[in-house]
N, C-alpha and C positions, 0 to 999 in steps of 0.2 A: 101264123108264123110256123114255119115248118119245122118239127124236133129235130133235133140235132141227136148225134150218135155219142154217148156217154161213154162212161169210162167208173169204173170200182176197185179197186187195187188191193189188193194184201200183200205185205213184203212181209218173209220167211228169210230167215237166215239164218247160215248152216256157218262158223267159220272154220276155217283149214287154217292153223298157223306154221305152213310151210311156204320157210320162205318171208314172211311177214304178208302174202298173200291171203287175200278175201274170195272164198265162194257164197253166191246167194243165190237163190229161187223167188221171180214176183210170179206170182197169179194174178191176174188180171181178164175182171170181166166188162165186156164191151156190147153196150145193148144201145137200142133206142125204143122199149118197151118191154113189161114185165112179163109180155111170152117169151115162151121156152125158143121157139123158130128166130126169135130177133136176138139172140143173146150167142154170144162170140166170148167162147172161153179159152184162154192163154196161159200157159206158164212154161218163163222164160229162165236157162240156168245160165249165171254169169261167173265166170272167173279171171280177179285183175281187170274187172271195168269191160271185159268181154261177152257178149253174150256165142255160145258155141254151141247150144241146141234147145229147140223149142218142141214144145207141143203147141197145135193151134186145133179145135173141135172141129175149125172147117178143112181145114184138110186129114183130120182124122188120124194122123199120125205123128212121130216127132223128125224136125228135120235139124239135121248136122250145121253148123255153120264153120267150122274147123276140120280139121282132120281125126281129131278126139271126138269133136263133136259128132261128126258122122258114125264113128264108131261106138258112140252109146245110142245113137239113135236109132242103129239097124240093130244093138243088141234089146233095148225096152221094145224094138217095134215087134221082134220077136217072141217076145214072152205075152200072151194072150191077157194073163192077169192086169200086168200091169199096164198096156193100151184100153181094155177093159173097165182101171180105174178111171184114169186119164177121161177117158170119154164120157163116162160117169157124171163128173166132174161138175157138166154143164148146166145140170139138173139140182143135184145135191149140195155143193157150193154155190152156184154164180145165182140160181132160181130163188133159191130162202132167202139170200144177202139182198138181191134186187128186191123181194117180195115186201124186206121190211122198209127199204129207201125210198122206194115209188111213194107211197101217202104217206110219208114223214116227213120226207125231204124234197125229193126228185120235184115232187107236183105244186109243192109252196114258188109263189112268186112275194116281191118285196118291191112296191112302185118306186120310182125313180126322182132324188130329187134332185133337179136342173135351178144351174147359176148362170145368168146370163151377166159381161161382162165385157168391159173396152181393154185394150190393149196399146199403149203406146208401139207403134212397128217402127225398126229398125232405119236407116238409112235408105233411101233408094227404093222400098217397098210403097204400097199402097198406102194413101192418108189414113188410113180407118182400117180397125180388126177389131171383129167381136169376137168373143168365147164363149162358145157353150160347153160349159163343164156339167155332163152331169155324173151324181153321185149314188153309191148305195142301194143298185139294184141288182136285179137277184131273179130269173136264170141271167146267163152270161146274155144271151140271143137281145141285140137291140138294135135301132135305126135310128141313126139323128141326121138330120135334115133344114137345110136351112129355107125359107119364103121369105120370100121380097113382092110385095104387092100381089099377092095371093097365087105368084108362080114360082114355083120350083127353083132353087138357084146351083148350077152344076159347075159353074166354073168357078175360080178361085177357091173352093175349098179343100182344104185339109181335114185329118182326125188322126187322133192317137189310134193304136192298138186298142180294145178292152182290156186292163189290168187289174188284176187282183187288187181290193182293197183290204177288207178286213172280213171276216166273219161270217166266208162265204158270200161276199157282195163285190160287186164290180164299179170300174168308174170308167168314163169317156171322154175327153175334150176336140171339140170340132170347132175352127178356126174358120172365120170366112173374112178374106181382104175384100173391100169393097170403098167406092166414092162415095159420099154420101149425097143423097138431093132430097131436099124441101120436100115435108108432105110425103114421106114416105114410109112402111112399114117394113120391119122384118122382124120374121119371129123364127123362133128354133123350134124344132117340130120332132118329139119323142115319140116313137110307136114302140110297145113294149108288153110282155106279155101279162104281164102285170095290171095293163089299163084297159078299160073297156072301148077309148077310141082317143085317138092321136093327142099328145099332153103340148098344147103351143104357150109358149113364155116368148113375150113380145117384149122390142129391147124401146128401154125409152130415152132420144136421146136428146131429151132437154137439156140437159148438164152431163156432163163426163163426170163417170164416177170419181177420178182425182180431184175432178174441180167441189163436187159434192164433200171428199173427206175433209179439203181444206177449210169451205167454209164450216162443217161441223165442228175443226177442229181450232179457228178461227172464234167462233159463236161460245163456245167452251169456254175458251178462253177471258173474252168480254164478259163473260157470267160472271168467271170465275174474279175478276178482277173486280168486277160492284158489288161482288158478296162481301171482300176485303176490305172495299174503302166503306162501305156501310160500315161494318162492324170497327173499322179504327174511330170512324165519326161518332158513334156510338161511345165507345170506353173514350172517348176525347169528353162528352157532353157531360159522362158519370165525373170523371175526374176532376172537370171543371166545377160541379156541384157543392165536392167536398172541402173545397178551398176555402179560405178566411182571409178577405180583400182588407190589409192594411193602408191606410188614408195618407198620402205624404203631407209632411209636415210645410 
C-alpha cells in the first residue's frame, strides 16, 4: 500500500486586539518520509480568518496573498537573515519533530475490526443490504471490498468517507444492495496495512439479524417467566407445609 503524504502542524499565536481582530502563524510540516529531501516546510500568517502571506521551503521564499501581504513578503524576502531562518527551518523544526513521530507514532498500525450486518432498505430499493462497518483502525489508508462467489462485486456499492473515530483510529461503512440467490457466498474483504494478507468476514444469512434479536429476545423472555412460576410454586409448597388442616364438623 502506497504512503501517503502526511502532515505535522504547530499553531503559534500572536493576538492583535485591534479591533476585536485575531492574528496567527501555523507551521506546518508535510513529509511522506523522515528524510530531510521528502519533508515540505510551511508557515502560514492569517489575519481575521485570512491567510495574506506564506512561506513555503519549496519555493524558497514568502509569497503575498494581499496587498499587505505582498508588501511584507518582498520586505522579509529582502532581509538575508530572516529568509535564512525560514529556510533553516526545514532541518531544525520539521526533521527532530518528524525524527520523534516516525517510530512512535507515524509506523504503528492498529488491525481493523469489521461488523458484518443486514439492513432493512427503504421503499423502491433493492430486497437486500449488507453493511460492512469496519471499526478502529489505524493508519487512515484502507480497502473494503465486497465478493460474491469468489468474484469481485463492483456494481451496487456504496461507502462512507474514512472518519475520524477516536484516539487516532478511523472507521468505514460499505453498503452493498444485492438479490439474494440460494447457495451463495459474500464476504467483505479488508486489506489493510495493519494485516498480513486480506481480512474476509463472510455474511451468514440463515436468519436476519432482526429475526435472530427477536428470538433472543423472545427465549429471554420464556426463561425468564419458568424462573417465576417455579419459584411462586415453590413458596406455594413451603406455605402449604406450615398450615394446620381443621376437620369439619
Amino acid at each position: 500500500m502506497a504512503s501517503s503524504f502526511l502532515s505535522f502542524s504547530l499553531l503559534f499565536i500572536t493576538v492583535y486586539t485591534a479591533d476585536g481582530f485575531m492574528e496567527f502563524y501555523e507551521t506546518r510540516c508535510e513529509f511522506n518520509s523522515s528524510k530531510l529531501e521528502d519533508i515540505r516546510y510551511i508557515r502560514s500568517y492569517i489575519y481575521n480568518k485570512l491567510e495574506y502571506v506564506r512561506f513555503d521551503s519549496v519555493v524558497g521564499k514568502h509569497v503575498g496573498y494581499t496587498e499587505f501581504g505582498v508588501k511584507n513578503a518582498a520586505d522579509w524576502n529582502n532581509n538575508p537573515s530572516i529568509l535564512a531562518g525560514e529556510n533553516a527551518q526545514r532541518e531544525t523544526y520539521c526533521l527532530n519533530n518528524i525524527g520523534i513521530w516516525y517510530p512512535n507514532v507515524l509506523t504503528k498500525s492498529v488491525k481493523p475490526y469489521v461488523r458484518l450486518h443486514s439492513e432493512t432498505p427503504s421503499a423502491g430499493k433493492h430486497p437486500s443490504m449488507l453493511v460492512c462497518s469496519v471499526y478502529s483502525f489505524y493508519p487512515k489508508q484502507i480497502i473494503v471490498k465486497w465478493v460474491r462467489d469468489g468474484q469481485e462485486v463492483t456494481s451496487d456499492v456504496t461507502s462512507t468517507d474514512k472518519m475520524a473515530d477516536a484516539d487516532w483510529y478511523y472507521q468505514i461503512h460499505s453498503h452493498l444492495e444485492y438479490t439474494p440467490r440460494s447457495g451463495e457466498k459474500i464476504s467483505c474483504k479488508v486489506e489493510h496495512a495493519s494485516l498480513s494478507e486480506p481480512l474476509y468476514t463472510d455474511w451468514d444469512p440463515s436468519l436476519p439479524e432482526s429475526e435472530r434479536n427477536k428470538i433472543a429476545i423472545g427465549a429471554s423472555g420464556l426463561i425468564l417467566g419458568l424462573i417465576l412460576s417455579l419459584a411462586g410454586f415453590i413458596y406455594y409448597k413451603r406455605k402449604s407445609r406450615g398450615r394446620i388442616l381443621v376437620p369439619n364438623n
